[in-house]
N, C-alpha and C positions, 0 to 999 in steps of 0.2 A: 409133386414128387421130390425126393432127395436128391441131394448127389452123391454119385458114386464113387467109393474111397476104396483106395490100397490097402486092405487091410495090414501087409507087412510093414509098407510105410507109415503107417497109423503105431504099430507096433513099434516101432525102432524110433520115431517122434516121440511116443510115452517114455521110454527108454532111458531116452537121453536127455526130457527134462527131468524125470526122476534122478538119473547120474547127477545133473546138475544142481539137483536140491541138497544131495546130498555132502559133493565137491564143497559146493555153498558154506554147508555148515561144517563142516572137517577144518576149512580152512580157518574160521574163525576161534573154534576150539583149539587147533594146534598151530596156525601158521604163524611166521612170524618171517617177515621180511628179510634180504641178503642184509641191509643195514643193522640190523635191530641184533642178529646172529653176530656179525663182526665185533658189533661193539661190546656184546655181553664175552663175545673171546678176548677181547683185548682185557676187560677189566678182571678178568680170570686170569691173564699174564701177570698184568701188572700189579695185582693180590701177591702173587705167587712170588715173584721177585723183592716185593717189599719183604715178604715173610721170611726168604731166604736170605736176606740181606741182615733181618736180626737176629738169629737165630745161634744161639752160642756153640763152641765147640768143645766138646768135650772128651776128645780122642786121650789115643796116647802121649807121654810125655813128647815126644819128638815129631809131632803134629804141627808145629811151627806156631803155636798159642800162646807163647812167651814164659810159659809154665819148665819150672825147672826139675 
């Protein structure tokens, strides 16, 4: 003879490897580390700043651009 099983707990055990297979592969598709996040923000700063650093001005005369 068998043994006898909880079907609910049988139920909420399939459940939750299934979540797990899932979680699994999500993370691999989208995850990406607190490290990997940081540094891809920093070099999106520091883009940003070099770019504003050359970046010419072309206001009005009395924008302080040496233009007379």
């Amino acid at each position: 003879m068998s043994d006898v099983i909880n079907l609910r707990r049988e139920r909420k055990r399939r459940k939750g490897a299934e979540d797990a297979k899932v979680a699994d592969a999500n993370r691999r598709l989208h995850g990406r580390t607190k490290g990997q996040k940081m540094s891809e923000n920093m070099e999106k700063q520091r883009l940003k700043s070099l770019l504003d650093g050359r970046k010419l001005s072309s206001g009005p005369a009395g924008d302080g651009s040496g233009k007379p």
